[in-house]
MIDREN-83722 format. One line per 5 residues: number of its first residue (from 1); their letters; for each residue y, z, x of C-alpha. Coordinates in Angstrom, 2 decimals. Each point is the difference from the previous one (the first is absolute). Layout:
<sites>
NUM	A	Y,Z,X; ...
</sites>
This chain:
<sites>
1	XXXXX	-6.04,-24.37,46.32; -1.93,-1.70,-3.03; -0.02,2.00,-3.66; -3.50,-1.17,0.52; -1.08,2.68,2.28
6	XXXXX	1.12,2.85,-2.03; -1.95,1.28,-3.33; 1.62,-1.02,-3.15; 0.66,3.71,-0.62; 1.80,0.48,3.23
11	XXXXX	1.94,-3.74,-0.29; 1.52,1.16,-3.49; 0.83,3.25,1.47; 1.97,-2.18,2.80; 1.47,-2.12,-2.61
16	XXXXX	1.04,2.73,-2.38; 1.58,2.09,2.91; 1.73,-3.03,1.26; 1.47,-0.23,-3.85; 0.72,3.67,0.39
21	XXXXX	2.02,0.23,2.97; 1.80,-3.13,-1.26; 0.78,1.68,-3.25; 0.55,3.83,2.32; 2.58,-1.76,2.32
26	XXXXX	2.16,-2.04,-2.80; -0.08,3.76,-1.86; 1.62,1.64,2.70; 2.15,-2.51,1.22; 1.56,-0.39,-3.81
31	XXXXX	-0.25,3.83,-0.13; 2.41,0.19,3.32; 2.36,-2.62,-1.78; 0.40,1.71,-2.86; 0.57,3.35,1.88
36	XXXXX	3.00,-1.62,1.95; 1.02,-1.01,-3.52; -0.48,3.41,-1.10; 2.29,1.48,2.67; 2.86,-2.49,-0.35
41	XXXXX	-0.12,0.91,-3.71; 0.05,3.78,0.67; 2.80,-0.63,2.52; 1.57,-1.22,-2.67; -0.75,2.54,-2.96
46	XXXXX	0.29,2.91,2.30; 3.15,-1.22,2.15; 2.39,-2.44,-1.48; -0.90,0.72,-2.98; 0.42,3.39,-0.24
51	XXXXX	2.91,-0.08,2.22; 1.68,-2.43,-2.24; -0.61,2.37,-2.94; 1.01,3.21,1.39; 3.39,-2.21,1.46
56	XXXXX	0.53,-0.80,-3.76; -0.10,3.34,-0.82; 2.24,1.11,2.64; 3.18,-2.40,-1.18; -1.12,0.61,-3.77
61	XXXXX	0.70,3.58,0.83; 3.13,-0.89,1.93; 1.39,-1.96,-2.83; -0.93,2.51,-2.59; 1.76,3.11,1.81
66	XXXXX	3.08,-2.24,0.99; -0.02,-0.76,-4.32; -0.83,3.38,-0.75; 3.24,1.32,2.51; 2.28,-2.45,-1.73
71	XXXXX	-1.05,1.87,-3.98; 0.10,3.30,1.35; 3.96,-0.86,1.52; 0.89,-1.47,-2.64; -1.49,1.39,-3.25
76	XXXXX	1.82,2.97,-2.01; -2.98,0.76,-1.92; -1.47,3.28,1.53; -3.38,-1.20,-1.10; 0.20,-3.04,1.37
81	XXXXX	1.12,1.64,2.90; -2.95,2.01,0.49; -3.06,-2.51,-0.98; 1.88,-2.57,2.92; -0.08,3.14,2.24
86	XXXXX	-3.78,1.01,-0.94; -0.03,-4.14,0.21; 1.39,0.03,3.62; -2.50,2.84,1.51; -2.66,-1.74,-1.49
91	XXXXX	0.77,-3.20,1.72; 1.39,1.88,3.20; -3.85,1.63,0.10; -1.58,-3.55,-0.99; 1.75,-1.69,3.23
96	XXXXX	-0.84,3.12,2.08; -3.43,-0.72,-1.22; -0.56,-3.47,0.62; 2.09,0.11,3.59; -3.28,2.46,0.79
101	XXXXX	-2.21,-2.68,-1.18; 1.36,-2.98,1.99; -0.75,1.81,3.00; -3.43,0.06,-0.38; 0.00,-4.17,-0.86
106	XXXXX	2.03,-0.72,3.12; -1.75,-3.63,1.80; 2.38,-1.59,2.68; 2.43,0.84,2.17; 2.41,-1.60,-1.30
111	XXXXX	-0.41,1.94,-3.59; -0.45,3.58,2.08; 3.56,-0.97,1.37; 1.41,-0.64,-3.47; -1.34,2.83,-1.39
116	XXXXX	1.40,2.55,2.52; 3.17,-1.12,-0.05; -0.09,0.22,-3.93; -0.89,4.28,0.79; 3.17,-0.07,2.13
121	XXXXX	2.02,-0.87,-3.17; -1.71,1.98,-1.88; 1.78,3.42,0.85; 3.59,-0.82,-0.03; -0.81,-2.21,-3.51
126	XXXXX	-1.19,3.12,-2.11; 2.63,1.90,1.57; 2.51,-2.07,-0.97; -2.07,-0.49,-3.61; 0.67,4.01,-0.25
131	XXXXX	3.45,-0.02,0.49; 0.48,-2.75,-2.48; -1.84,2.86,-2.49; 2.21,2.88,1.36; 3.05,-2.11,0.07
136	XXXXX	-0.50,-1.04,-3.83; -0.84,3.74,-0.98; 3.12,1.69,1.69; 2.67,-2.40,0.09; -0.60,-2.81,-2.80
141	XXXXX	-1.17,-3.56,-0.72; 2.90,-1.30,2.20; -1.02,1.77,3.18; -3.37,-0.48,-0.13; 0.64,-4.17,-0.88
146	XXXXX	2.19,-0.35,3.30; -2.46,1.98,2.00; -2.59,-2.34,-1.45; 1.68,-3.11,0.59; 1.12,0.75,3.97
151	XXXXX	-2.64,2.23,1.15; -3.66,-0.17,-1.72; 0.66,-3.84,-1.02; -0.12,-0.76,3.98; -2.98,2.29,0.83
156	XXXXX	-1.84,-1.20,-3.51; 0.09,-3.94,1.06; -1.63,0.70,3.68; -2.59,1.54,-1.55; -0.82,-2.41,-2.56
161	XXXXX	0.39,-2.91,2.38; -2.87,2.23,2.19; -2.12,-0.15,-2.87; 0.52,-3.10,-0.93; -0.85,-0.79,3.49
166	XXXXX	-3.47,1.89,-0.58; -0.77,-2.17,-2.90; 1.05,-3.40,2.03; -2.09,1.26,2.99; -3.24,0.33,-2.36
171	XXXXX	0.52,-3.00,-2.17; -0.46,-1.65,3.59; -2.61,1.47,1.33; -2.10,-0.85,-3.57; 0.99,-3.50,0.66
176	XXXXX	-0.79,0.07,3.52; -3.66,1.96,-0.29; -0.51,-2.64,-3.46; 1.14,-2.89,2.34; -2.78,1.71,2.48
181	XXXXX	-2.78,0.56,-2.93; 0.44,-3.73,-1.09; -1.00,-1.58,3.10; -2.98,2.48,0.82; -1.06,-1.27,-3.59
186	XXXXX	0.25,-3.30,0.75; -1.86,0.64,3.67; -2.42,1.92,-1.64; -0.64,-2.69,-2.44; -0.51,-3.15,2.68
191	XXXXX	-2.30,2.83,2.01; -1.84,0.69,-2.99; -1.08,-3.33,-1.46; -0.68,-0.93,3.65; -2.42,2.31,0.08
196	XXXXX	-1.42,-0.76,-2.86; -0.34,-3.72,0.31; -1.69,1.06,3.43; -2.69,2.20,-2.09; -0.52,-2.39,-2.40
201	XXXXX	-0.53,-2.42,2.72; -2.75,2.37,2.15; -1.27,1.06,-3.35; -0.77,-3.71,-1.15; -1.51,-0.83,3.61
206	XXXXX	-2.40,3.02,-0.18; -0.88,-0.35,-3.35; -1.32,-3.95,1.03; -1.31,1.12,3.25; -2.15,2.69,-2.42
211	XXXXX	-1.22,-2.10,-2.55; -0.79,-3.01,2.43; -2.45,2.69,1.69; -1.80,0.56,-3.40; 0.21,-3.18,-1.66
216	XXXXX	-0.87,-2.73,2.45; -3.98,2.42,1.10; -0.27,0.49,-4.09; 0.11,-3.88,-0.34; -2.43,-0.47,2.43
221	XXXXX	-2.38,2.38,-1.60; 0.76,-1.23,-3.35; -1.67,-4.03,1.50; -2.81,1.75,1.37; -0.61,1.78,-2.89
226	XXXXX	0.36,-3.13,-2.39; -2.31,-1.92,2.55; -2.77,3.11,-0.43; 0.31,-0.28,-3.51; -0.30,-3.74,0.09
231	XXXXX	-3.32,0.69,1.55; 1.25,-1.09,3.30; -1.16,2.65,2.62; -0.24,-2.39,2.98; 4.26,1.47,0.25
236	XXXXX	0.91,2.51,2.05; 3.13,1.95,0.75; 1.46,1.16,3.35; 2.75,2.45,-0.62; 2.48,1.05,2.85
241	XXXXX	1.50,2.95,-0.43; -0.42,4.46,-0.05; 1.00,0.67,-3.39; -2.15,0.17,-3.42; -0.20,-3.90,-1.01
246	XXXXX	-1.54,-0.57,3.65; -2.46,2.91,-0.98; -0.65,-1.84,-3.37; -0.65,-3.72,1.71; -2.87,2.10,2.29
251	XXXXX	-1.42,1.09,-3.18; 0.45,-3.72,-1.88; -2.09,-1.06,3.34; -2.72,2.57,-0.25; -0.24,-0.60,-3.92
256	XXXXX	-0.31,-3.91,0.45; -3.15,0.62,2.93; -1.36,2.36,-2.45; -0.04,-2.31,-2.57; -1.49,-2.49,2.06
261	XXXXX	-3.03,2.22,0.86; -0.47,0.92,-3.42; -0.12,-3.44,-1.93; -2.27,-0.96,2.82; -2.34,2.59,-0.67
266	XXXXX	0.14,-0.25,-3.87; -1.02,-3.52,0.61; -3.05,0.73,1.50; -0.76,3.13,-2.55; 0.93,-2.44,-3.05
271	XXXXX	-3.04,-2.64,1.06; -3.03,3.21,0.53; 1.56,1.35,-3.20; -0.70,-3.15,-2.38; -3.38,-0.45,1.58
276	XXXXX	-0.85,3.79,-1.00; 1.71,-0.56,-3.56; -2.51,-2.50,-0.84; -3.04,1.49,0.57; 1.53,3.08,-1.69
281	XXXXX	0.20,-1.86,-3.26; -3.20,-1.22,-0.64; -1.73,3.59,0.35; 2.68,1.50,-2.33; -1.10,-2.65,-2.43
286	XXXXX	-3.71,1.01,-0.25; 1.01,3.73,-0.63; 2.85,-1.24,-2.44; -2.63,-1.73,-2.61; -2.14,3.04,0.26
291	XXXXX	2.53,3.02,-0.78; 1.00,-2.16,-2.70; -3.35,-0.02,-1.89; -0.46,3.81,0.52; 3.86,0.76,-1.63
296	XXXXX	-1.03,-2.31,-3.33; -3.35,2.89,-0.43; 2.43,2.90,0.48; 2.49,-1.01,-1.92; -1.97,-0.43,-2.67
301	XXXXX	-1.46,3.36,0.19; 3.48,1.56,0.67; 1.40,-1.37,-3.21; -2.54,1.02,-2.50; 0.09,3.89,1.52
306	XXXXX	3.89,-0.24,-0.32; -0.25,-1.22,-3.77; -2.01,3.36,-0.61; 2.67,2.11,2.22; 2.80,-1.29,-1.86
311	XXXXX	-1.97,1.02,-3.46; -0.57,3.75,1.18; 3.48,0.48,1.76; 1.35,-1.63,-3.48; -1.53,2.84,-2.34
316	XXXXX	0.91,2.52,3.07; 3.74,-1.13,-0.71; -0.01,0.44,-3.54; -1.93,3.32,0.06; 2.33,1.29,2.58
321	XXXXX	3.04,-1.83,-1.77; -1.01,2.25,-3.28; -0.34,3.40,2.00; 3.34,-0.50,1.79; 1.65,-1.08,-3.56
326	XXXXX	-1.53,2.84,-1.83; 1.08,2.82,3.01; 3.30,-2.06,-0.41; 0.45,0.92,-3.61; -1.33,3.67,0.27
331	XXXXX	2.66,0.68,2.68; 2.17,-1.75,-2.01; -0.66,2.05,-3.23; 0.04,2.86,1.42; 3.63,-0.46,1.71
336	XXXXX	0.95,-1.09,-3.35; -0.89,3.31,-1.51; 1.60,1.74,2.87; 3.25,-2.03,-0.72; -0.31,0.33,-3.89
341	XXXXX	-0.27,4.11,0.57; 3.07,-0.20,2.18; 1.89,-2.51,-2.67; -0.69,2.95,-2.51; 1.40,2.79,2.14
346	XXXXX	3.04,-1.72,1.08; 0.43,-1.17,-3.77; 0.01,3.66,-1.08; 2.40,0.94,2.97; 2.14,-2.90,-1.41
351	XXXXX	0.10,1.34,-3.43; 0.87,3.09,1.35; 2.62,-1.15,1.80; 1.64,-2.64,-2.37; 0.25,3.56,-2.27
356	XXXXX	1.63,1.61,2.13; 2.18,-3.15,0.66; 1.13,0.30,-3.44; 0.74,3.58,-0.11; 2.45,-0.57,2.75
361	XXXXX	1.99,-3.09,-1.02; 0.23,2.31,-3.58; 1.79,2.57,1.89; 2.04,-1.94,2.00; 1.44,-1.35,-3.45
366	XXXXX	0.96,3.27,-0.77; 1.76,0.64,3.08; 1.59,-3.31,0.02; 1.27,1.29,-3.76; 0.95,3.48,1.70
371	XXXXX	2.14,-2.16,2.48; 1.83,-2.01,-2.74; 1.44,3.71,-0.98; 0.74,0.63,3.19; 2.41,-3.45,-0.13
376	XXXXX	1.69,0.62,-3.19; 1.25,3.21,1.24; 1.35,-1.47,3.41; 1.13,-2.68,-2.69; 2.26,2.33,-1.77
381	XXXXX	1.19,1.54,3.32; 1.08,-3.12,1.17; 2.22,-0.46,-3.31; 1.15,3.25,0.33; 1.21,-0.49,3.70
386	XXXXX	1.30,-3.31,-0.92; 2.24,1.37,-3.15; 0.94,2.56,2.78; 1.22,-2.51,2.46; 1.63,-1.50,-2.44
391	XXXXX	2.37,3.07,-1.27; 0.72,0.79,3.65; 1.13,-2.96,0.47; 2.37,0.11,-2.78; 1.34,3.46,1.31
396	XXXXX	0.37,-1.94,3.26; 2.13,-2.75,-1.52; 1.88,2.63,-1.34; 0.70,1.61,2.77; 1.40,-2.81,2.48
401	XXXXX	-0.15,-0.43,3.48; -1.06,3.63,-0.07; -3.58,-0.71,-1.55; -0.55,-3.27,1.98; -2.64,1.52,1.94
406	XXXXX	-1.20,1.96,-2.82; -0.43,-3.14,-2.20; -1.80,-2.18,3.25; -2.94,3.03,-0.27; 0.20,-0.79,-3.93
411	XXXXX	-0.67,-3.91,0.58; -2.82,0.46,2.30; -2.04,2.52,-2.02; 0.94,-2.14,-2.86; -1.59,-2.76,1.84
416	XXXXX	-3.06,2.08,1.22; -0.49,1.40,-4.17; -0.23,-3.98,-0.54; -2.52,-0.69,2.60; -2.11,2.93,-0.75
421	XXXXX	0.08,-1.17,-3.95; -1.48,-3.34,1.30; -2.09,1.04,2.20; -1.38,1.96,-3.28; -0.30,-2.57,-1.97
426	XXXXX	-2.10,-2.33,2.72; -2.09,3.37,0.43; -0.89,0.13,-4.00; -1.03,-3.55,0.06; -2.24,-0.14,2.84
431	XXXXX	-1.35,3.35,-1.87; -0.81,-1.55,-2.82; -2.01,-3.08,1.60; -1.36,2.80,1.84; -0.96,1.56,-3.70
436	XXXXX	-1.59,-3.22,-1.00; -1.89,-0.42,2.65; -1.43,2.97,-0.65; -0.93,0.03,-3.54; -1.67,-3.70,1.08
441	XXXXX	-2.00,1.37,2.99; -1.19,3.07,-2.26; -1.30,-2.50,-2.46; -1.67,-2.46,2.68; -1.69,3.41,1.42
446	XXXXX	-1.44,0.81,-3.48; -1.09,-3.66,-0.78; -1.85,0.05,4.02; -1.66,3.34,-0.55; -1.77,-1.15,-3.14
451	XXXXX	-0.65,-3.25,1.75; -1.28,2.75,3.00; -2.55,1.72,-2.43; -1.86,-3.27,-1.27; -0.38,-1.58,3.04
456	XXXXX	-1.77,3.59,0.85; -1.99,-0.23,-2.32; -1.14,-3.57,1.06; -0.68,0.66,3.41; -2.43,3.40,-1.41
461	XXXXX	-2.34,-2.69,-1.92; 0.20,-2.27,3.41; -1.24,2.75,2.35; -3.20,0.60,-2.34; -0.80,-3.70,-0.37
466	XXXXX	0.09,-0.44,4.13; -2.25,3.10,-0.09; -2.88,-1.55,-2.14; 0.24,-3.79,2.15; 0.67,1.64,3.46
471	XXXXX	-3.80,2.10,-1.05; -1.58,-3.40,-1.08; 1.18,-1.66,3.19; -1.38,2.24,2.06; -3.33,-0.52,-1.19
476	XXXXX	-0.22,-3.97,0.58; 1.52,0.67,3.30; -3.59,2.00,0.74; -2.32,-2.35,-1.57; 2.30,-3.24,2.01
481	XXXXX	-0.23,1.45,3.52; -3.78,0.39,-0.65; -0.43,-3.62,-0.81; 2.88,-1.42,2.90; -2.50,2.34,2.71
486	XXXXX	-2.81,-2.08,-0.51; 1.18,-3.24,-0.74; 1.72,0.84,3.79; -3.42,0.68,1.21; -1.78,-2.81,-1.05
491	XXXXX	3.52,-2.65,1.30; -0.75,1.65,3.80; -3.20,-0.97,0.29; 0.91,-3.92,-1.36; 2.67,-0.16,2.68
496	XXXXX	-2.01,1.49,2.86; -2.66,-2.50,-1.08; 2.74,-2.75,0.01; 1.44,0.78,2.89; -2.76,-0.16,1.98
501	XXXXX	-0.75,-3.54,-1.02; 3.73,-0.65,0.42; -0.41,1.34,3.51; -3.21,-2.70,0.55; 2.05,-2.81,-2.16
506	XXXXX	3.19,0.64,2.69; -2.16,-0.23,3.07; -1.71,-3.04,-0.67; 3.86,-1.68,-0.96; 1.09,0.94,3.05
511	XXXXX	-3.05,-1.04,2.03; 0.27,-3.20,-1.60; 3.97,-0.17,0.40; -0.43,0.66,3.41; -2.35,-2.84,0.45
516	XXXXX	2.03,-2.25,-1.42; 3.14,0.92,1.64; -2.14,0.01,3.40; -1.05,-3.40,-1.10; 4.01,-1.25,-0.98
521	XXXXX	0.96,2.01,3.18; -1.82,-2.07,2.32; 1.07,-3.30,-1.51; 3.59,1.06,0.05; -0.73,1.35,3.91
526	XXXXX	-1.56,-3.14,0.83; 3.44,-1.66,-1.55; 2.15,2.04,1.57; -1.54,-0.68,3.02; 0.56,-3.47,-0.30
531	XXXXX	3.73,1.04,-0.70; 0.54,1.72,3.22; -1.15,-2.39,2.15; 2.53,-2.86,-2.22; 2.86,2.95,0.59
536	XXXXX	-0.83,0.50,3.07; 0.51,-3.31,1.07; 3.66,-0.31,-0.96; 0.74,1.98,2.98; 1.16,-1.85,2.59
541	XX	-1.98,2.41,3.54; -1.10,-2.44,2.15
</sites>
């Protein structure tokens, strides 16, 4: 089947798919590797592993019971005795334990064999292991060493040779089931960059196959469209194919006839429209050099009637300029007043207040003096309680290791009469800045509330001086907007008079502009036919 048949929506669909399923099928074929991997490793950490651990435990306990037995025979210490018998049921319970546990890690047949004869031995060892206790308890160290050495020796060395066994068994199977994991790796490697290489390989083929369906149509389009634009449209294009670029060489055909019709027709429009353009000129002359003479007359009268406009709407500017500056400057005095009569009433309530301000740094100077009293009598208390500190602890010198106590009460409130005397002492001297700063403020607040009554008295003259100009201004204000209302009048009947003429004088332009561009219209028209038929023949249609 050619790409060619299919849309070019529908062909990258089948191309990208294709790349899909290549990229779906190497996923879950390395995914199915790598969960054989997987279970060989769990085999491993689940199995020999933890077989091989639990083994390990099994002989450590083994070997730490058969130590502990030999200290516990052999020791005359009765507390060594007991921590290797606390020792030995720890271990015996640690074994018990981890026998449990193997159970449950069990993977061959060969390994359940081992492990049930090691349960066999297990009865007959601890019952030998408690006589060796028994034996060493009743009847002495000598007793319990040749019970050791002909009975629980033999029992203790199938055992361990049963575990051992365990831990041979699983240190086989981790080799066997790595052996096992190593070439599955290696398999899974040679399958894997197979497959790839095969993916790459379909990938490159249908990536060509793809672009040699778009590329080779678009080149052909490309020529024809070169040879259109050349002017060539003698060139046509036969497309096979379904898709889009077969749709677009239809169209490329359609366009080229079209074009052909047209330029064929524009020829034969371009010759009737230069015969029209030149008849069309020389009537648009004639009316050209009379619209001209009329526009000099009205210009003329237009100009002088603007001249007189301009000298009315002049002295309507200035008389209006004067009334809006003069209602500008009566507002303006009379907000001033306003603001002078508030500057005086918030300049009394600021005398007021700078007296009162003055009244109350006074008094607190006197209280800070009150509180400098206050300070020499803590002062002397502190003295006091430090002389007092000091006797007691005299007395507790005196008195020895009896008065110890007594004088340690004596050194701290000897310590706190020092700290309260300088804390005192700081105290009086930030009073006494405070005192300073006092007497300075009350003599800034006298200096400001004389400074407070002039400028009262200044602002008082101010408010009668706006009073008289804000009464003057108000009366050229009248006699201004009298004068700006008819100079207004007399500006509106100028401009009505000019804009009428304006209205003539703008007509007549544009008649005449229009002539003249009728008249440069038809030249260029006759030109342009010209033009088109010169462009028209660089197409090649016949």
């Amino acid at each position: 089947m050619s790409l060619r048949n299919l849309k070019i929506g529908s062909r990258a669909l089948l191309c990208f798919t294709s790349f899909a399923v290549l990229l779906i099928g190497l996923g879950l074929f390395s995914l199915n590797q790598i969960g054989k991997l997987r279970e060989s490793e769990q085999q491993i950490e689940h199995g020999s592993l933890g077989g091989t651990r639990i083994a390990a435990e099994l002989e450590s306990a083994i070997l730490q019971i058969r130590l502990e037995t030999l200290r516990f025979i052999t020791t005359t210490d009765s507390n060594l005795s007991q921590a290797s018998q606390a020792q030995l049921k720890e271990e015996q319970d640690r074994f018990a334990k981890a026998l449990e546990a193997y159970q449950k890690v069990i993977g061959s047949d060969k390994e359940a064999s081992i492990y049930q004869e090691l349960r066999q031995l297990i009865a007959p060892w601890r019952t030998a292991l408690d006589e060796v206790l028994r034996r060493s308890a009743s009847e002495g160290t000598d007793a319990a060493r040749s019970y050791l050495n002909q009975t629980f020796r033999p029992l203790n060395e199938p055992v361990l040779a049963k575990v051992q066994g365990l831990i041979k068994v699983n240190r086989e199977q981790a080799t066997e089931i790595g052996k096992e994991a190593t070439s599955l790796y290696e398999q899974s490697l040679t399958y894997v960059t197979a497959t790839m290489v095969l993916a790459l390989v379909m990938t490159l083929l249908i990536a060509w196959r793809f672009t040699q369906s778009l590329v080779v149509p678009v080149r052909r389009s490309m020529a024809v469209a070169e040879s259109i634009a050349n002017g060539d449209l003698m060139q046509s294009w036969q497309d096979q194919g379904r898709d889009e670029i077969h749709q677009l060489s239809l169209s490329f055909e359609r366009m080229r006839s079209n074009l052909v019709q047209t330029l064929q027709q524009i020829s034969d429009s371009a010759i009737q429209l230069a015969s029209a353009a030149t008849e069309m000129h020389a009537v648009t002359e004639d009316a050209n050099r009379g619209l001209n003479q009329q526009n000099q007359e009205i210009e003329q009268a237009a100009t002088a009637v603007n001249q007189m406009t301009a000298a009315v709407e002049e002295v309507a500017r200035n008389a209006e300029s004067t009334s809006t500056e003069a209602r500008d400057s009566d507002t303006a005095s009379r907000q001033g007043r306003a603001s002078v009569e508030q500057t005086v009433h918030a300049i009394e309530a600021l005398n007021g207040n700078v007296t009162d301000s003055s009244q109350q740094i006074q008094q607190l100077a006197n209280d800070v003096g009150n509180i400098t009293t206050v300070l020499e009598v803590i002062r002397g208390v502190a003295e006091q309680t430090n002389l007092l500190a000091l006797n007691a602890a005299i007395e507790a010198a005196r008195a020895g290791d009896a008065g110890r106590g007594f004088a340690v009460v004596a050194d701290e409130v000897r310590a706190l009469a020092q700290r309260t005397q300088q804390s005192t002492q700081e105290i009086e001297a930030v009073i006494s800045q405070v005192q300073r700063g006092s007497s300075e403020a009350v003599s800034t607040m006298n200096a400001t509330a004389g400074l407070a009554q002039r400028t009262l008295n200044l602002a008082r003259d101010s408010e009668q001086s706006l009073a008289v100009i804000t009464s003057a201004v108000t009366g050229i204000t009248e006699r201004t907007t009298l004068i700006a209302t008819a100079a207004e009048e007399q500006a509106h009947v100028a401009r009505e008079v000019d804009r009428a003429l304006v209205t003539i004088r703008d007509l007549s332009v544009q008649s005449a502009a229009g002539a003249s561009q009728t008249a440069t219209a038809s030249s260029e028209l006759s030109q342009l036919a010209v033009q088109m038929n010169q462009l028209v023949g660089r197409f090649k249609v016949a």
